[in-house]
C-alpha positions in Angstrom: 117.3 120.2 -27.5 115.4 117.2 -28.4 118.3 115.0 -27.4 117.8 116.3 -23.8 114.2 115.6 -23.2 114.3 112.1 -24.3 117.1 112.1 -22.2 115.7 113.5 -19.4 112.2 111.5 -19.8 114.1 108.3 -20.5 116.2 108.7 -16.9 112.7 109.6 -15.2 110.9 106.3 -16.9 113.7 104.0 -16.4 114.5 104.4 -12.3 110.8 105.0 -10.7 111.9 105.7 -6.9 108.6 103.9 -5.5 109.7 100.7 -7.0 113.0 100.3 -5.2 110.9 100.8 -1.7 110.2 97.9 0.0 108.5 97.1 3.2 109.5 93.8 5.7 105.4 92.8 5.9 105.4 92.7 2.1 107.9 89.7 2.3 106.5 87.6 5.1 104.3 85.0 3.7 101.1 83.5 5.4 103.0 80.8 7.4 105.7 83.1 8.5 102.7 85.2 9.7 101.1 82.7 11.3 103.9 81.7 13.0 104.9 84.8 14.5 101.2 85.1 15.8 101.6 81.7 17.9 104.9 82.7 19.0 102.8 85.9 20.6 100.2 84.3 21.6 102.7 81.4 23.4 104.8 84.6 25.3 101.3 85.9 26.0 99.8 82.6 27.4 103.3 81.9 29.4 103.6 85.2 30.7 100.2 84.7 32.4 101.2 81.7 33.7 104.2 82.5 35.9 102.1 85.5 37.3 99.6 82.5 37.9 101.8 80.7 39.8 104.1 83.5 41.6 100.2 84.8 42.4 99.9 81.1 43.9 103.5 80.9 45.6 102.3 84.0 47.5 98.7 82.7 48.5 100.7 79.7 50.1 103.1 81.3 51.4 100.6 83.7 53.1 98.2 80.6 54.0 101.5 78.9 55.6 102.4 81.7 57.9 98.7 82.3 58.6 98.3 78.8 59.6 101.6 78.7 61.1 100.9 81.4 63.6 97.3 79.9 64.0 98.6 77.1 65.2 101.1 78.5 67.7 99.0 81.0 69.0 96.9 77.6 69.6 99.3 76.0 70.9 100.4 78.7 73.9 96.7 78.7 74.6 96.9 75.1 75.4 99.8 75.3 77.4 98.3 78.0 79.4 95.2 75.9 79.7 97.0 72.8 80.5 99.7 75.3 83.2 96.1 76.9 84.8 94.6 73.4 85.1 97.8 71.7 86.9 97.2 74.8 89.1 93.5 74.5 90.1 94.3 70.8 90.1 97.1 71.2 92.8 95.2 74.1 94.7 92.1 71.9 95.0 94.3 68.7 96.1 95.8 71.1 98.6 92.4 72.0 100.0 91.4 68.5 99.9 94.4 66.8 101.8 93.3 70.3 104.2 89.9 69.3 104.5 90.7 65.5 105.4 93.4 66.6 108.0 91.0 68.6 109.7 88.6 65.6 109.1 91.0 63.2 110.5 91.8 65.4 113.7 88.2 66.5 114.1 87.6 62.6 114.3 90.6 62.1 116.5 89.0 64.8 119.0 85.5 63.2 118.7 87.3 59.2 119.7 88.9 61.2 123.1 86.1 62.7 123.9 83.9 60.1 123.4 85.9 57.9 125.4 86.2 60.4 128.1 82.2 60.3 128.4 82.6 56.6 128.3 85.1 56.8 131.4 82.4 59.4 133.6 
């Protein structure tokens, strides 16, 4: 009987189950830590950056068709200026060439008739 507890407190001293446990964070020494901190920190920073620029690639891509349609709707305002113009331009030359034809025949009429008073 006395065999058998030193036998059985010899087996529960010799193999503590706590011991044989180890954890990964228990093995990682300062530099490995510090390492895997800037290699966070680096995703973190570069992650941030492409939505940066994809934030920017929209902005310009917005700003282009913005301007882009701007400048067209800009543009068919000048050509309907420019197309309204040509018309008032040709509608007053009209009138004018109108008004000195009826100028030029009034002037006519006035030259006969003054030389019939002339004749009398």
């Amino acid at each position: 009987m006395y065999r058998t507890t030193i036998t059985r407190a010899t087996r529960s001293l010799a193999i503590p189950s706590r011991t044989l446990h180890s954890t990964p964070v228990a093995y990682k020494t300062v530099t490995e830590k510090a390492k895997e901190m800037a290699d966070t920190v680096n995703k973190k920073v570069g992650q941030g950056l492409a939505s940066a620029i994809d934030s920017g690639e929209n902005v310009a891509q917005a700003t282009k068709e913005t301007v882009g349609s701007a400048s067209q709707t800009a543009k068919e305002k000048t050509q309907e200026g420019a197309s309204m113009a040509k018309e008032k331009t040709e509608e007053v030359s009209g009138m004018a060439k109108q008004k000195g034809n009826q100028a030029a025949a009034g002037a006519t009429q006035a030259k006969e008739d003054f030389k019939k008073e002339v004749k009398k």
